[in-house]
VMD Tcl script that draws the C-alpha trace (Angstrom):
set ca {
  {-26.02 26.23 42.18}
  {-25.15 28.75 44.50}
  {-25.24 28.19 48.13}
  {-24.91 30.98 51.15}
  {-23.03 30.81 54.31}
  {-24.03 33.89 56.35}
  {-23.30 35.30 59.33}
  {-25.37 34.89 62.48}
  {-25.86 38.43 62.20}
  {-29.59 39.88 61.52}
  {-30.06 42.02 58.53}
  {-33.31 43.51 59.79}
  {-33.21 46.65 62.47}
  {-35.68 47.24 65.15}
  {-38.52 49.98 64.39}
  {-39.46 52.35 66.73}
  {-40.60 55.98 66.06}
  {-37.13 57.31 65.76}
  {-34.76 55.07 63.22}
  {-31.21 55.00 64.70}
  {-28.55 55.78 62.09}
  {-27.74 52.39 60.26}
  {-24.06 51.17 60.42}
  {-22.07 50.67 57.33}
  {-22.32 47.08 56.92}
  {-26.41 47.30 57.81}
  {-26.36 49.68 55.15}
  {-24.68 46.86 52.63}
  {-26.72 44.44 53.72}
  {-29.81 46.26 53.09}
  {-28.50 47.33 49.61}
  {-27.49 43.50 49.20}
  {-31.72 42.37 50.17}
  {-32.72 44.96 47.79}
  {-30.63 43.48 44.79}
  {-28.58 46.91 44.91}
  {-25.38 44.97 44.14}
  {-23.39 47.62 42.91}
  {-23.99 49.65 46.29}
  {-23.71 46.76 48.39}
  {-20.21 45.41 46.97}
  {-18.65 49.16 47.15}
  {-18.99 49.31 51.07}
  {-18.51 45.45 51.40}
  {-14.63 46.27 49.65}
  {-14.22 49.59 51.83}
  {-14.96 47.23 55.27}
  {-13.17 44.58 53.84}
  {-9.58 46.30 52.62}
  {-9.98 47.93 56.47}
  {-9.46 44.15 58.13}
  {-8.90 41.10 56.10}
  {-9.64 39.25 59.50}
  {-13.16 40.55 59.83}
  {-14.87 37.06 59.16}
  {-18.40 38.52 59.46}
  {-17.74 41.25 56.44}
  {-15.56 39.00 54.89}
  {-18.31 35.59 54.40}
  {-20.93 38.78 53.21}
  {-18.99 40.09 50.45}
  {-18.47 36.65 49.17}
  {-22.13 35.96 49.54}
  {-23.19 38.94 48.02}
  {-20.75 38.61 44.93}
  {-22.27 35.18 44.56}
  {-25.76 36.08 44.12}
  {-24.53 38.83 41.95}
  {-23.27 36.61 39.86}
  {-19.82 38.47 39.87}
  {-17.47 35.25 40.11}
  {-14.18 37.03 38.61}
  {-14.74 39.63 41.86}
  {-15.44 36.26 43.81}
  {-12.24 34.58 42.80}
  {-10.34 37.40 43.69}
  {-11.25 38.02 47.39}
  {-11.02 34.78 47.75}
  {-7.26 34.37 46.07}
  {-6.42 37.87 48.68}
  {-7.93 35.80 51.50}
  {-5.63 32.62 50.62}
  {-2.60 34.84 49.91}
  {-3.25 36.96 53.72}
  {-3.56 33.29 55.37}
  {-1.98 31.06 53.40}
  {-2.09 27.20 53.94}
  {-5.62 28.25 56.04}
  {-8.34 25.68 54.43}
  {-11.30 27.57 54.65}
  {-10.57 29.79 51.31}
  {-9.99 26.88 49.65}
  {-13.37 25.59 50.21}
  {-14.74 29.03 49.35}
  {-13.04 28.75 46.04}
  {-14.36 25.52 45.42}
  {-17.83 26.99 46.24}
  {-17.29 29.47 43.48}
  {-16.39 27.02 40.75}
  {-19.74 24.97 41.62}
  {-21.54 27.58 41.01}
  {-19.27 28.27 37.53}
  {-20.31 24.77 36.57}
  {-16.75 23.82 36.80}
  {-17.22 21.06 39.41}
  {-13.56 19.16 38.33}
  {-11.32 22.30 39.68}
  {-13.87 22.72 42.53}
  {-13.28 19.39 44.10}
  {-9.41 20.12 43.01}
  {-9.77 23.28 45.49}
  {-11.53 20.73 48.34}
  {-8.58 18.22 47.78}
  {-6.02 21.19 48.68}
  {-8.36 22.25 51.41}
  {-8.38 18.55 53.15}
  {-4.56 18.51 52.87}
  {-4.26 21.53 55.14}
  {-6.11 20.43 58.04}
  {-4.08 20.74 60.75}
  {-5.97 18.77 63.60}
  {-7.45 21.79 64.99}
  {-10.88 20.53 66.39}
  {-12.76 23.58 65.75}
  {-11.66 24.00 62.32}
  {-12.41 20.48 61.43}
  {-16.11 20.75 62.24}
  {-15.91 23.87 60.84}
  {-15.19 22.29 57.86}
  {-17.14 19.65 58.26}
  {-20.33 21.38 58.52}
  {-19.46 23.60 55.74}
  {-18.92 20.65 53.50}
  {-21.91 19.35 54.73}
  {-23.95 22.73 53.89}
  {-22.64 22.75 50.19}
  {-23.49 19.29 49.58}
  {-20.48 17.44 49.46}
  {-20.81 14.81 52.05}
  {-18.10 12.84 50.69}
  {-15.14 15.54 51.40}
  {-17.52 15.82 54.71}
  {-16.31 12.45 55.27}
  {-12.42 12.87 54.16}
  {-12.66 16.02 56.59}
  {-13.21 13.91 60.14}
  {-11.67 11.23 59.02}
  {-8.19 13.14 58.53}
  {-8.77 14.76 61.59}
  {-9.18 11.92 63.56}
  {-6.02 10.76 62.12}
  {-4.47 13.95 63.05}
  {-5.40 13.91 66.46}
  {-4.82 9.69 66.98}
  {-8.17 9.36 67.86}
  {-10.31 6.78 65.81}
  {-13.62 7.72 68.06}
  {-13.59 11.28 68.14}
  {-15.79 11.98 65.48}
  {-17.86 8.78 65.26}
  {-20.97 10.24 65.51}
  {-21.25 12.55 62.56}
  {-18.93 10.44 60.27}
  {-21.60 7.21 61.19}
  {-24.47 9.90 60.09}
  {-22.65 10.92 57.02}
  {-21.66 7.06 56.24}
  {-25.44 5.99 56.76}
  {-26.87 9.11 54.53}
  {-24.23 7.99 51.79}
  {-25.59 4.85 51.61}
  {-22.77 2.97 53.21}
  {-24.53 1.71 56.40}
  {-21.51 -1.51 56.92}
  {-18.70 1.88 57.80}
  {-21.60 3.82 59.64}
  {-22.34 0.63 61.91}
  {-18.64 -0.38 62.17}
  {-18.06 3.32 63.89}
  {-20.71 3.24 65.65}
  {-19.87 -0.10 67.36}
  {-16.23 0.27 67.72}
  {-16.89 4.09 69.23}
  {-19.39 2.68 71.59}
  {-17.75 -0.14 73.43}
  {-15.04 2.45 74.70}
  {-17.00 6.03 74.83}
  {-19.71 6.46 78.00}
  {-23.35 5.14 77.78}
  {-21.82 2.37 75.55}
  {-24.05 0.79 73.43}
  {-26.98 1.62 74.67}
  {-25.85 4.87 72.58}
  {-25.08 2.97 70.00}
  {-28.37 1.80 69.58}
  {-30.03 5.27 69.74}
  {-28.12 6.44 67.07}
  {-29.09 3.74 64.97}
  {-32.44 3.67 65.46}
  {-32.13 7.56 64.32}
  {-30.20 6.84 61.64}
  {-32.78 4.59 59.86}
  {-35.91 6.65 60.62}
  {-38.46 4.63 59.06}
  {-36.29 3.52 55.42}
  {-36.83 -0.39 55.39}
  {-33.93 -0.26 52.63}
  {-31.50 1.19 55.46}
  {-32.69 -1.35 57.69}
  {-32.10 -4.13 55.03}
  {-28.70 -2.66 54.76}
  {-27.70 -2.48 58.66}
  {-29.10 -6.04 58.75}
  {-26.59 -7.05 56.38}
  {-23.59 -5.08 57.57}
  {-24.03 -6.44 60.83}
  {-24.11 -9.75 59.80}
  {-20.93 -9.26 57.79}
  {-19.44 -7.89 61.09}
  {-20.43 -10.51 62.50}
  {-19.10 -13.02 60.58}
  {-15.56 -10.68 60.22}
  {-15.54 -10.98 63.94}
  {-17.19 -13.35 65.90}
  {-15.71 -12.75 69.04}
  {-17.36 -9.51 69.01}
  {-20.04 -10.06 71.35}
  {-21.53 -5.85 70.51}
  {-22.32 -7.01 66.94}
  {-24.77 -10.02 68.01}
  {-26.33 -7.79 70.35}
  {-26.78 -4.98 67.88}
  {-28.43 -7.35 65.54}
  {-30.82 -9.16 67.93}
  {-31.75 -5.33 69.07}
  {-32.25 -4.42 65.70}
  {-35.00 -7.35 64.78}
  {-36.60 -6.71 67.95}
  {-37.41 -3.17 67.36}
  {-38.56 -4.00 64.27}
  {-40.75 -6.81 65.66}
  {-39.26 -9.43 63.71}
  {-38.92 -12.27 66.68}
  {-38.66 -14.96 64.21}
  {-35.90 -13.10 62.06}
  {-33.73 -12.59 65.32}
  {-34.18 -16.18 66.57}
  {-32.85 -17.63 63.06}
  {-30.34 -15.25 63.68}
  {-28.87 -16.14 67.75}
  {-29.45 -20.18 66.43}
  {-26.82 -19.48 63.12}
  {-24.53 -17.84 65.62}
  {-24.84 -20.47 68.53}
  {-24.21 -22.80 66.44}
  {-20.53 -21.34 64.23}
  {-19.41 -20.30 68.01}
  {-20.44 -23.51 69.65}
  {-22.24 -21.93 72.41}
  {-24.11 -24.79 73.56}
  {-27.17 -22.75 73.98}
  {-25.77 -19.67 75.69}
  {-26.69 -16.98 73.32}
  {-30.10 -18.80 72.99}
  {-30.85 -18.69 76.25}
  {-29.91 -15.07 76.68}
  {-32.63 -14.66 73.64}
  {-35.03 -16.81 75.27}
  {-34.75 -14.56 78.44}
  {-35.53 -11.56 76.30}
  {-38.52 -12.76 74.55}
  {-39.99 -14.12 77.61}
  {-39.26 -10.13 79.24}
  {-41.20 -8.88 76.42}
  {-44.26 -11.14 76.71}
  {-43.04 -13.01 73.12}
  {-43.88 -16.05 75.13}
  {-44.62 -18.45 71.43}
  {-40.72 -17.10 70.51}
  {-39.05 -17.91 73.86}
  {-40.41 -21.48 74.44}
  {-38.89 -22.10 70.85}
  {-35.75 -20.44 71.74}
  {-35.61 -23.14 74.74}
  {-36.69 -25.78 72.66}
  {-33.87 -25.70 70.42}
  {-31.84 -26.22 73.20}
  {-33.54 -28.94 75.12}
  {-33.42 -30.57 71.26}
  {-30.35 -31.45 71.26}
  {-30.04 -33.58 74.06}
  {-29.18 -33.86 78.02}
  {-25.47 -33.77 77.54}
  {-25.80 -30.05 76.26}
  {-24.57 -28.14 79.82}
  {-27.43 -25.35 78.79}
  {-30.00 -28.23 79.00}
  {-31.37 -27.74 82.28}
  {-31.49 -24.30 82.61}
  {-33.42 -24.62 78.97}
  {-35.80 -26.58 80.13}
  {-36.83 -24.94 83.40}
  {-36.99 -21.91 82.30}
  {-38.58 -22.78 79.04}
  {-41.52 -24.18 81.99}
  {-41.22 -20.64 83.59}
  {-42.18 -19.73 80.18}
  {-45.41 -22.01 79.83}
  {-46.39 -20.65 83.24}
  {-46.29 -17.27 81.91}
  {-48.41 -17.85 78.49}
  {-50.81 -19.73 80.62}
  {-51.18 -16.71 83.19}
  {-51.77 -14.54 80.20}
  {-53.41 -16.73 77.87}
  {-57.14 -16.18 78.49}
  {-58.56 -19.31 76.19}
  {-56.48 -21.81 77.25}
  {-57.78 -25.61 77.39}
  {-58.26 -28.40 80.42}
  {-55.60 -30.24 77.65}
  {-53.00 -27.58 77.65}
  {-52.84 -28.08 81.20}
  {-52.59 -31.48 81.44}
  {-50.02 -31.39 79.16}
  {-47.71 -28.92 80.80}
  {-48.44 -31.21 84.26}
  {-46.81 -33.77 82.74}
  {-43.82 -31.97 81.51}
  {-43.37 -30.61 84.88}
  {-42.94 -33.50 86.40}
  {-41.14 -35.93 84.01}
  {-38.98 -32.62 84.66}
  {-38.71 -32.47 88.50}
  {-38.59 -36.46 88.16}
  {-35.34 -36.12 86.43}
  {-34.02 -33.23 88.11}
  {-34.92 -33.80 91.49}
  {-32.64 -30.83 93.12}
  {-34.96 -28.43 90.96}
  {-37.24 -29.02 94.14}
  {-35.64 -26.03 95.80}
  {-35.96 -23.48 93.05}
  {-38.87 -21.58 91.44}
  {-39.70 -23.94 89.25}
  {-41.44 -26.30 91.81}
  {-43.70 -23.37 92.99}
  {-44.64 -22.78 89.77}
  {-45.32 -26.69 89.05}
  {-47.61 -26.39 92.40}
  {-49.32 -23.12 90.75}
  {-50.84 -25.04 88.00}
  {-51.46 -28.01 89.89}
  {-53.66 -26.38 92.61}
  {-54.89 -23.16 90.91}
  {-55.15 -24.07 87.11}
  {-55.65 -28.28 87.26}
  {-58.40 -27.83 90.54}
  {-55.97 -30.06 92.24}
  {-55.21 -28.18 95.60}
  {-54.07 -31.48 97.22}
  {-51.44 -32.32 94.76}
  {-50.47 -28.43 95.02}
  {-50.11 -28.98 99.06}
  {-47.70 -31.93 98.48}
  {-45.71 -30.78 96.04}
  {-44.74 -27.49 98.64}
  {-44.49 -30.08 101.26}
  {-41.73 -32.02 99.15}
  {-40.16 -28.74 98.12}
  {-40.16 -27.55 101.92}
  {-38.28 -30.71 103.00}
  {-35.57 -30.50 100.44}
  {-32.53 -30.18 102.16}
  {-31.04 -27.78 99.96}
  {-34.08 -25.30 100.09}
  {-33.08 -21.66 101.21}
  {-34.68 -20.40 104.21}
  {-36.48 -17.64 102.56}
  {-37.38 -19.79 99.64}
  {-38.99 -22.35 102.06}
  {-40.87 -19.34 103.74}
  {-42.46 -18.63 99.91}
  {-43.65 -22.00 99.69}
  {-45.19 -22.17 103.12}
  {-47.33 -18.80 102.06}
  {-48.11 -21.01 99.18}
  {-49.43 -23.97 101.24}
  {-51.46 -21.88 103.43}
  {-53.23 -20.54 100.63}
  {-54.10 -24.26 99.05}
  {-55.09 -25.31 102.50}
  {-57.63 -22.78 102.22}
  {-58.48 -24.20 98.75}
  {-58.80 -27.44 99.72}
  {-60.89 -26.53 102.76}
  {-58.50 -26.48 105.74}
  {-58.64 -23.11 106.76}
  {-57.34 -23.57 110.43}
  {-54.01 -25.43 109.00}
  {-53.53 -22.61 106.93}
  {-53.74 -19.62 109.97}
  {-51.00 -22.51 111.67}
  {-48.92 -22.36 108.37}
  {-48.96 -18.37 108.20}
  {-48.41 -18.11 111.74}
  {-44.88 -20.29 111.26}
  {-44.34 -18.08 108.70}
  {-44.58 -15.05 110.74}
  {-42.52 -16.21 113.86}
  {-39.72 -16.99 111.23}
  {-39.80 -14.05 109.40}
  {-40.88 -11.45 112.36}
  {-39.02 -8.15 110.91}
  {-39.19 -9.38 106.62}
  {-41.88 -8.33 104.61}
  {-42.59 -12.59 104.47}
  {-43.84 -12.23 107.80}
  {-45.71 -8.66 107.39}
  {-47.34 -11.18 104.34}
  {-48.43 -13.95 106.11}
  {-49.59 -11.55 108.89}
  {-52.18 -9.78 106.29}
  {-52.88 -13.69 105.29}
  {-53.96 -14.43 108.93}
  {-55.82 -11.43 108.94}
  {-58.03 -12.26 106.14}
  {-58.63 -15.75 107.63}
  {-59.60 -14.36 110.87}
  {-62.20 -12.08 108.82}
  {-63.38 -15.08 106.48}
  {-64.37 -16.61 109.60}
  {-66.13 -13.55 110.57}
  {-63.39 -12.61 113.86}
  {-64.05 -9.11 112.56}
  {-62.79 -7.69 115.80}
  {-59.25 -10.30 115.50}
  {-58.84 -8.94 111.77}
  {-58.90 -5.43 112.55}
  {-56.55 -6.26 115.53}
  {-53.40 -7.01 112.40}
  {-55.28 -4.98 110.04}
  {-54.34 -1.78 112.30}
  {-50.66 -2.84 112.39}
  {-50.31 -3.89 108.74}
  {-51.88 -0.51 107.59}
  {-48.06 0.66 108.64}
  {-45.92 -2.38 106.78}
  {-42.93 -1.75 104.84}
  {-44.62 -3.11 101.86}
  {-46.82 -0.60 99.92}
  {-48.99 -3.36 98.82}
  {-49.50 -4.88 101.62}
  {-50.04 -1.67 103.68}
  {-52.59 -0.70 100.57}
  {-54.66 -4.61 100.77}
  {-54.34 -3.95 104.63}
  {-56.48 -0.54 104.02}
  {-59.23 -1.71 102.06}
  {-60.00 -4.83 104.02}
  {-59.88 -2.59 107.22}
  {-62.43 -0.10 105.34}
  {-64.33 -3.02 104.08}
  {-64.93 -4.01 107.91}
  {-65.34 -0.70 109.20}
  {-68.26 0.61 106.75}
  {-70.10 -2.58 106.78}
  {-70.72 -3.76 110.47}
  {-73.45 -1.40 110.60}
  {-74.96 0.77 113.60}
  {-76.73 -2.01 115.12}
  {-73.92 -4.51 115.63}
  {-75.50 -6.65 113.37}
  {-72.48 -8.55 111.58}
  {-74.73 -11.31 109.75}
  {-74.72 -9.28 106.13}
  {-70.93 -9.47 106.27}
  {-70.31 -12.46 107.94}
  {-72.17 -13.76 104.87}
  {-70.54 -11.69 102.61}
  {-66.63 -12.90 103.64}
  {-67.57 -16.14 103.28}
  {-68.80 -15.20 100.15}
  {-65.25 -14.12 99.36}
  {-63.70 -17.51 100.73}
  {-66.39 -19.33 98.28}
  {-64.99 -17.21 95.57}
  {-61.05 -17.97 96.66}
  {-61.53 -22.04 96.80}
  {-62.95 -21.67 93.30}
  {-66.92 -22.63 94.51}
  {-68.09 -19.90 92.13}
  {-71.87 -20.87 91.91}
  {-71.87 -21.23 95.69}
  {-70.66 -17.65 96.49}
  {-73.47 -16.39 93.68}
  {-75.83 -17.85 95.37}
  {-74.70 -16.64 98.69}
  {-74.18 -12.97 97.38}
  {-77.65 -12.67 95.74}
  {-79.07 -14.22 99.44}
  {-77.53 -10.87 100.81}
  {-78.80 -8.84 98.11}
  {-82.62 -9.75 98.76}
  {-82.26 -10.18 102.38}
  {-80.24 -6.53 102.81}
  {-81.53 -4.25 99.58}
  {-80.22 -1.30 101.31}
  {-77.27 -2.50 103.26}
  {-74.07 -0.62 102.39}
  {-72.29 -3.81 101.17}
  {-74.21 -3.05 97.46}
  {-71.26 -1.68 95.99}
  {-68.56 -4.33 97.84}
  {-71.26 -7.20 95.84}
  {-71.30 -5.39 92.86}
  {-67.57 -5.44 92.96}
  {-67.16 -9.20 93.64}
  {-69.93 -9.71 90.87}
  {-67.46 -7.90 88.38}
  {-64.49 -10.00 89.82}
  {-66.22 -13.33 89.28}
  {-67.83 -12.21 85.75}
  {-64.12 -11.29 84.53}
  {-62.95 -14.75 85.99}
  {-65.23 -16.21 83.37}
  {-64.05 -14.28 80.64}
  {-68.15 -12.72 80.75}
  {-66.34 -9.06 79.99}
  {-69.73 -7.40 79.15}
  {-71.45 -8.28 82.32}
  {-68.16 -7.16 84.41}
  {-68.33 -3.84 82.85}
  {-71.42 -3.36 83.36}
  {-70.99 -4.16 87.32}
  {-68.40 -1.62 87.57}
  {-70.14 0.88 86.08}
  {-73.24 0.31 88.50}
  {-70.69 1.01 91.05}
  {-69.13 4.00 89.37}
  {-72.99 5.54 88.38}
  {-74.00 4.75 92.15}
  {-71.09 4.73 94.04}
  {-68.79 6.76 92.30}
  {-68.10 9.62 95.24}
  {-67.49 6.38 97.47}
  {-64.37 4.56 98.36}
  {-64.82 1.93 95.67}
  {-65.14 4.78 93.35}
  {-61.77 4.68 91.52}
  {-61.78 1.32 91.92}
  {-64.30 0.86 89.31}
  {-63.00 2.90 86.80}
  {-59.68 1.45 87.46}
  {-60.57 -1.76 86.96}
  {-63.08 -1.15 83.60}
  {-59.50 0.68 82.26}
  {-57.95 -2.86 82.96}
  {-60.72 -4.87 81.15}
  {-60.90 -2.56 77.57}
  {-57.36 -2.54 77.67}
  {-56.29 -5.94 78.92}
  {-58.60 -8.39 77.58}
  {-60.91 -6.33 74.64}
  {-58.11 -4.61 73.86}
  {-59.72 -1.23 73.11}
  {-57.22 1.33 73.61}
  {-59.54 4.21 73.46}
  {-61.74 3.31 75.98}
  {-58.67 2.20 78.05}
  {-57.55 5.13 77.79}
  {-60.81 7.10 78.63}
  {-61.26 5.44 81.85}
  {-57.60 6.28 82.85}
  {-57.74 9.84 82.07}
  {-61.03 9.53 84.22}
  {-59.53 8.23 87.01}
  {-57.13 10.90 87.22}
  {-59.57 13.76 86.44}
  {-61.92 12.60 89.01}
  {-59.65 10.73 91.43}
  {-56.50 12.83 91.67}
  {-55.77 11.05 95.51}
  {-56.50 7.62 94.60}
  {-53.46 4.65 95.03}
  {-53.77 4.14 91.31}
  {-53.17 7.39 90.29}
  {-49.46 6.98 89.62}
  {-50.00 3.29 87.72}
  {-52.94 5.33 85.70}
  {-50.01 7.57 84.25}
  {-47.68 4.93 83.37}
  {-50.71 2.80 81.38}
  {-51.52 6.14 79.02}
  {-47.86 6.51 78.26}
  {-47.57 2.80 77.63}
  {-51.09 3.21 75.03}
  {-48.99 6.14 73.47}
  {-52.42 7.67 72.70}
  {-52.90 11.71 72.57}
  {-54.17 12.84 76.06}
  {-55.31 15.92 76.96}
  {-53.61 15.39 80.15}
  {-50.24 17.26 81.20}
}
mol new
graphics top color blue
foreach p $ca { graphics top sphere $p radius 0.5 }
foreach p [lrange $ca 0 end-1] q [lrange $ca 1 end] { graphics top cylinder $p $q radius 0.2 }
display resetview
């Protein structure tokens, strides 16, 4: 086998209508591509015996005598080239190139052994080298080449990347992961560019990952202090999607280190980050397992609740006994770790209680509890008095609830808590139909800090403005925000009713669209997907140039991707959104869903 090294150099010319007078090595070159040897080798010697140091002539002679065949004439600009720089590598390597192609593999590899000896820890010439190696097929000398440069310069890191690549492609991913680790710890970007170069080193070979799998482990086990390793490996399962793999895993090597839970709970984080809610509870679980003297234990065990709170938020089919359940757990929890009542986790416990369990009263004194705990931050205790106001709503006592928001507000006049339990008041003022009151903070809000908040203040102010009508005649929305309390304290069938009372009393009232909109809300509530689709499409088909517009299409995008889980119809309704709505607020969250669907889109 013969292979070619040439020069950057073209060998074509330009045409034009007057041919410029070739140059005597164009004029080889084009004797070479016509398989005019003979011509080609007499000026390639003339250029050549004019300056041994001409590189360019020099690597197209040799070329050119290889395809010819003519290895004697080979051998012997080669031996002049080693005898003009002697102890210079590169000849050596072109010799061995020569007795490949003789078939005499043995003194070729004798040739590369000489050549790898005179390395000199030039950088240059050791990629050089490298890459030439590399070119010719012989990855192992490749190998030899950085790794006696590396030596040479006394730095083990220098060339980790390509000697990893070269490891990894000879089959020996244990050395290639071993660099890469080692390198990355101490080079910038750490092992975060660690990881990318593993993840390009095993493409798609299942046999390579096998292999890194088992290299690690052996790492692992070599050094188990070594925290880059265990990371690596948990890494490595997850972007293969093997959860259960990398758990079995972090519990082997929790255990041999006697971490009492800390790598587990690192893991657990992770999983629960990545929506692998089934993986992270049993991640805490093995914790909580083995007893309240572990010192992970109570971390475990609230954040394995965190955890439940999480699945349940996004677990669409859960049961009246799953709740229950987790009720308990919450408080046998909050029973035995009482100072838990000034974290998250009592929130959270309140969360199910008043929003998932239909229990708004227990909800209120759990907050209560948690907003008398002495240890209770003040901006924690401002979170939990938002909370309350909301379940007084829920549980009917709407003017405790403006009295809760307003203490929320005086303590928290410049945070976004207070700009928050403004907007709160605000929509209490305009479920109570105080239009004129909730337009009064709506105004200011419209102006907060938060871009939420400024965005919810918008569209209630809208929602007033376009629907008071000419006439001062505020009964169709009066109706209709008390529609939208109804719907908040979870009396679904009584805000129907009330909606299809201002449907047939007010055919042609411009609230339509805002009904067909809370229609959609309350069908998606109920997991009736069909129906809530076909709501917001009434208001795309006959409101579509209005505000609620992108809306809509916004929200159908959320149903076929969130909950029917049809990516192409997801994605339709995004791309739509930005076609047709190229101003809207959700423009921006639009783009991030289609890259997240990693679907071809025919937008830029």
């Amino acid at each position: 086998m013969v292979v070619l090294l040439y020069s950057s150099d073209g060998y074509c010319q330009g045409m034009g209508a007057v041919q410029e007078e070739k140059t005597p090595l164009q004029q080889a070159r084009e004797y070479a591509m016509k398989s005019l040897y003979d011509k080609a080798d007499s000026i390639f010697q003339q250029l050549y015996e004019q300056n041994r140091m001409d590189v360019t002539v020099y690597n197209d002679y040799l070329n050119t005598l290889l395809i010819a065949k003519k290895y004697k004439d080979a051998e012997k600009l080669v031996d002049d080239q080693k005898s003009y720089r002697p102890r210079y590598p590169l000849p050596y390597i072109d010799m061995g190139r020569i007795l490949i192609a003789e078939g005499k593999e043995k003194k070729a590899n004798d040739q590369f052994d000489i050549a790898i000896q005179y390395i000199n820890g030039d950088d240059m010439l050791t990629q050089q080298m490298g890459n030439t190696f590399l070119h010719i097929g012989k990855d192992e000398y490749a190998i030899k080449t950085y790794e006696r440069g590396k030596d040479l310069l006394g730095n083990p890191y220098v060339y980790s990347s390509p000697l990893a690549k070269l490891y990894a492609k000879t089959g020996n991913m244990e050395k290639a992961i071993s660099i890469l680790v080692e390198a990355g710890n101490l080079q910038f970007g750490g092992v975060d560019n660690t990881k990318a170069t593993v993840l390009e080193l095993l493409g798609t070979d299942p046999k390579k990952l096998q292999l890194t799998q088992k290299a690690l482990i052996k790492k692992i086990n070599e050094q188990p202090e070594n925290i880059s390793y265990i990371d690596l490996l948990t890494w490595l399962y997850i972007q293969k999607n093997d959860w259960d793999g990398a758990l079995l895993q972090i519990e082997a090597l929790d255990e041999r280190n006697k971490e009492d839970g800390r790598k587990l709970l690192d893991f657990g984080r992770t999983a629960t980050k990545e929506k692998q809610y089934d993986i992270a509870i049993k991640a805490y679980t093995e914790i909580t397992d083995k007893g309240k003297q572990s010192t992970s234990y109570t971390l475990a065990a609230s954040e394995r609740l965190a955890t439940e709170i999480q699945k349940l938020e996004n677990n669409y089919n859960y049961k009246p006994d799953d709740i229950a359940n987790l009720a308990k757990e919450y408080e046998s929890f909050l029973t035995d770790f009482p100072n838990y009542y000034g974290t998250e986790t009592v929130r959270d416990y309140a969360t199910l209680e008043a929003q998932y369990n239909n229990a708004p009263k227990k909800g209120i004194d759990i907050l209560l509890k948690a907003i008398n705990t002495p240890i209770a931050r003040r901006d924690f205790i401002g979170q939990c008095k938002l909370q309350l106001g909301d379940y007084y709503i829920l549980n009917g006592q709407v003017w405790d609830a403006s009295l809760t928001y307003s203490q929320v507000d005086k303590e928290f006049k410049q945070d976004v808590l207070g700009e928050d339990a403004r907007f709160r008041n605000a929509k209490i003022y305009y479920y109570e139909g105080d239009f004129e009151m909730a337009q009064g903070e709506l105004t200011v809000l419209k102006a907060s800090t938060s871009e939420l908040i400024a965005n919810d203040a918008l569209d209630l102010s809208v929602l007033i403005t376009e629907n008071i009508g000419t006439d001062s005649n505020y009964v169709p929305l009066k109706r209709f925000a008390y529609a939208d309390l109804l719907i908040f304290q979870n009396k679904d069938k009584e805000a129907e009713t009330l909606l299809d009372s201002i449907a047939n009393a007010y055919p042609k009232h411009p609230l339509k669209d805002d009904i067909l909109m809370l229609r959609a809300k309350l069908a998606e509530k109920h997991r009736e997907y069909d129906n809530a689709i076909a709501y917001l499409k009434q208001v795309y088909e006959q409101f579509g140039k209005d505000v609620l517009g992108d809306d809509a299409v916004f929200k159908l995008a959320g149903i076929y991707e969130k909950y029917l889980h049809d990516n192409a119809q997801a994605k339709h309704y995004y791309e739509q959104l930005i076609i047709e709505y190229p101003g809207s607020t959700y423009v921006q969250e639009a783009r991030k869903k289609l890259q997240q669907l990693n679907l071809p889109t025919v937008l830029p």
